[in-house]
C-alpha positions as CSV (number, residue, x, y, z in Angstrom):
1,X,4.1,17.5,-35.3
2,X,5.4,20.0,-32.8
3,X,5.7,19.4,-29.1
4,X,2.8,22.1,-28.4
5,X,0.7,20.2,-30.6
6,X,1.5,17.0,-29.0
7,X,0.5,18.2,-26.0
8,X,-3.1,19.6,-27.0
9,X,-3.6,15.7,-28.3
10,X,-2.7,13.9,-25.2
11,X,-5.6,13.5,-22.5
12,X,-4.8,15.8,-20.3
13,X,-6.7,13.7,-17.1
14,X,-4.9,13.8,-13.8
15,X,-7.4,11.1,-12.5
16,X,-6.4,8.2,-15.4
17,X,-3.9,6.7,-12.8
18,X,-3.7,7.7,-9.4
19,X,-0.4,7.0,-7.5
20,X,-0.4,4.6,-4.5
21,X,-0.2,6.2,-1.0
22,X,3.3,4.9,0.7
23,X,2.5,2.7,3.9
24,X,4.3,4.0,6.9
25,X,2.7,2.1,9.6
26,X,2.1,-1.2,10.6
27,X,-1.6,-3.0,9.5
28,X,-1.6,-5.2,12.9
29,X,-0.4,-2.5,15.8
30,X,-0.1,0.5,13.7
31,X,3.3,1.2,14.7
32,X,5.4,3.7,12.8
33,X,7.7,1.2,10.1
34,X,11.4,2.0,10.2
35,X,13.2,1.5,6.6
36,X,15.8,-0.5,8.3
37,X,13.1,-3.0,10.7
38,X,10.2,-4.0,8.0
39,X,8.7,-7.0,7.5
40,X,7.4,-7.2,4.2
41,X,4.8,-10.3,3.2
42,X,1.8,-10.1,-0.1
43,X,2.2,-6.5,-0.7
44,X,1.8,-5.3,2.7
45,X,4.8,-4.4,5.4
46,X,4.4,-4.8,9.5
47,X,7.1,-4.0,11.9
48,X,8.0,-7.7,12.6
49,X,7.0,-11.0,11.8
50,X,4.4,-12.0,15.1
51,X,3.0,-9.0,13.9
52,X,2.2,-10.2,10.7
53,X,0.9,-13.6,12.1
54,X,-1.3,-11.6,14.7
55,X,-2.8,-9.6,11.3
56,X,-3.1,-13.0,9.6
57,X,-5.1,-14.7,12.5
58,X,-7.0,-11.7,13.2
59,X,-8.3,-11.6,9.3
60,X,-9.1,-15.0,9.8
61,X,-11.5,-15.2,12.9
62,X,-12.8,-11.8,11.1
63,X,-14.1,-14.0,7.8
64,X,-14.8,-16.9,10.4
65,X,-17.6,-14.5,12.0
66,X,-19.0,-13.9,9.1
């Protein structure tokens, strides 16, 4: 098999896997995140930790009002 016909049998679909947008700011104050000062906690990274305890009590009294 050539590589030209290798090419024409491979699903050419740009939308099969999209790539994940890089987080640059902060979910609780929305702060710009320095590579050096991250906090980084389930998946997510905030500038410090109180500001990943302020995003965790905020999501809670959220779902508590629901």
């Amino acid at each position: 098999m050539s590589p030209e016909q290798a090419q024409a049998a491979a699903p050419a679909t740009p939308e099969a896997k999209p790539k994940e947008e890089k987080q640059t700011n902060c979910l609780a104050c929305n702060k710009p995140i320095k590579k050096l000062k991250r906090y980084y906690r389930n998946g997510k990274f905030y500038c410090s930790k109180k500001c990943w305890k302020n995003f965790l009590a905020k999501t809670k009294t959220e779902k508590e009002a629901k």
